[in-house]
C-alpha positions as CSV (number, residue, x, y, z in Angstrom):
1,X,48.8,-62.2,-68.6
2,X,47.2,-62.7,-72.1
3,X,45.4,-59.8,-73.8
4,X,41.7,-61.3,-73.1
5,X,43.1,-61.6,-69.3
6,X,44.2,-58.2,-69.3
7,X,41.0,-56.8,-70.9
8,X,39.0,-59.3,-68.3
9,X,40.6,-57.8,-65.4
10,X,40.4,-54.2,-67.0
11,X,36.3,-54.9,-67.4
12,X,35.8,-55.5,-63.4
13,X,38.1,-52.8,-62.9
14,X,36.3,-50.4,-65.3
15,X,33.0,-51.4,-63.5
16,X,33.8,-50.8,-60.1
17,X,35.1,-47.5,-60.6
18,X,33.0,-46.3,-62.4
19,X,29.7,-48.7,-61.6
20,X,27.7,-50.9,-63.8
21,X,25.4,-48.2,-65.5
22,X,28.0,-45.7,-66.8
23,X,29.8,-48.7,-68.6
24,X,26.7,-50.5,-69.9
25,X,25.9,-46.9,-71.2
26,X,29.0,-46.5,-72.7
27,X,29.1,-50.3,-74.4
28,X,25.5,-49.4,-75.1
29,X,26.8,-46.5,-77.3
30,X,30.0,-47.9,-78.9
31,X,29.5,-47.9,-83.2
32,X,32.0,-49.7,-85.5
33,X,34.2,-46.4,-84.9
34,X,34.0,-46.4,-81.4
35,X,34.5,-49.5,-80.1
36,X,38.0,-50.3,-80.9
37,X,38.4,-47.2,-78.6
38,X,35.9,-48.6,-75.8
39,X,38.9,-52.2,-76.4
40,X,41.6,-49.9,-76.1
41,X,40.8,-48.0,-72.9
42,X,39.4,-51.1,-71.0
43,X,42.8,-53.4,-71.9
44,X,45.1,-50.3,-71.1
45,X,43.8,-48.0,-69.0
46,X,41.7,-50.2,-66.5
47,X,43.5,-53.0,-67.0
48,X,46.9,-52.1,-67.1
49,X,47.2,-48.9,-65.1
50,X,44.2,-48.7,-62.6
51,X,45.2,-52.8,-61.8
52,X,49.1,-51.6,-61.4
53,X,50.1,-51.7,-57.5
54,X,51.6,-48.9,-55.3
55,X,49.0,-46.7,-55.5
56,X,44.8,-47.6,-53.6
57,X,42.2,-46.5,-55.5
58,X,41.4,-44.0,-53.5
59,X,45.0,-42.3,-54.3
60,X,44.6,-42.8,-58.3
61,X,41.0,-40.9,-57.7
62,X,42.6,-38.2,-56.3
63,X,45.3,-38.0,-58.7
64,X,42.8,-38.3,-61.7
65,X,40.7,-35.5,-60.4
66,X,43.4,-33.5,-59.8
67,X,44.8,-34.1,-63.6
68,X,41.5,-33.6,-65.4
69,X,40.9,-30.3,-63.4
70,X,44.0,-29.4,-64.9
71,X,44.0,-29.9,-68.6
72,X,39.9,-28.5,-68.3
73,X,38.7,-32.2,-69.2
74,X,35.0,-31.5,-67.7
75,X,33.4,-33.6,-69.3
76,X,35.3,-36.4,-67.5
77,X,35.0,-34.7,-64.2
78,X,31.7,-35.9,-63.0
79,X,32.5,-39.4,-63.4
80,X,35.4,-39.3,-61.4
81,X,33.5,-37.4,-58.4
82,X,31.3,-40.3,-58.7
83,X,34.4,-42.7,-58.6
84,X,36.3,-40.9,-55.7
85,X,33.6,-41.1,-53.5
86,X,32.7,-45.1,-54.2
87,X,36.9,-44.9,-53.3
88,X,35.8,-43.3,-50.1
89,X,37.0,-40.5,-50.4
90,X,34.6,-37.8,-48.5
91,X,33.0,-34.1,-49.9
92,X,35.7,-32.1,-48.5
93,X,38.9,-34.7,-49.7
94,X,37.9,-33.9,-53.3
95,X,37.6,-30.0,-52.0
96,X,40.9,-30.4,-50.8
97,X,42.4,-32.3,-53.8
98,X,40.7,-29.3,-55.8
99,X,42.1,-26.7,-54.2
100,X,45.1,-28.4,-53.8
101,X,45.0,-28.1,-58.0
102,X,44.5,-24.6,-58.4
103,X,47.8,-23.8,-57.0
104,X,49.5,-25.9,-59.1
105,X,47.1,-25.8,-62.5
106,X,45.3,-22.3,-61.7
107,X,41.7,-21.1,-60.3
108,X,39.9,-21.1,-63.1
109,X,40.2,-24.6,-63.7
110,X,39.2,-25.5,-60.1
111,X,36.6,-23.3,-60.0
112,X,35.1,-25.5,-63.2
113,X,35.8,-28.8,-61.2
114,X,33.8,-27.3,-58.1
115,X,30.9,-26.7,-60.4
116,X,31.0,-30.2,-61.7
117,X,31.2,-31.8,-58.2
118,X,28.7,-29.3,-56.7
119,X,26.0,-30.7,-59.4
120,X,27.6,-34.7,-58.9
121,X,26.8,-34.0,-55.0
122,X,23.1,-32.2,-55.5
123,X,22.4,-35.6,-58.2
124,X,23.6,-37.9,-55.3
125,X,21.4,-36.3,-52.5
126,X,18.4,-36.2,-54.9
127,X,18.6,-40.0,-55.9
């Protein structure tokens, strides 16, 4: 697979896990500075990882809410409640995978992630 491929594949990727608006946004916002980064991510991560087999989408949600609960990456929390659950995974799955986290990774750090997913749910029954 070339690069442009790879970065192709990586854009659909990108967009259905984390829908149309959030990446728009986030090409939206991209300066000289950023957007090698915006490159980098889409090629690598979206296209390289998230396109990898053995693991559905629904597992690598999962797995990437569990890891950003753990290292306290907040700020990418939301997104990924938002992404688990266009992976079908249900309210009480992400509960689960979150509590499943604090044993491992601590209650502190869960207790952050159930805040963020509290306020993703309340958004998504407001809409």
């Amino acid at each position: 697979m070339t690069e442009d491929e790879q970065y192709e594949q990586g854009m659909r990727v990108r967009r259905e896990v984390l829908g149309d608006a959030h990446v728009d946004r986030a090409l939206a916002d991209a300066t000289d500075f950023t957007a090698p980064w915006q490159e980098f991510i889409t090629r690598h991560a979206w296209g390289g990882v998230w396109t990898r087999d053995g693991l559905d989408r629904r597992t690598r949600s999962a797995i990437t809410l569990s890891v950003l609960t753990a290292l306290g990456r907040e700020n990418e929390i939301a997104m990924h409640v938002r992404a688990a659950l266009r992976h079908g995974l249900s309210q009480e799955e992400i509960a689960e995978v979150l509590i499943h986290t604090a044993v491992y990774a601590g209650v502190p750090a869960a207790n952050a992630a159930f805040a963020v997913a509290q306020r993703v749910f309340a958004e998504d029954t407001a809409s």
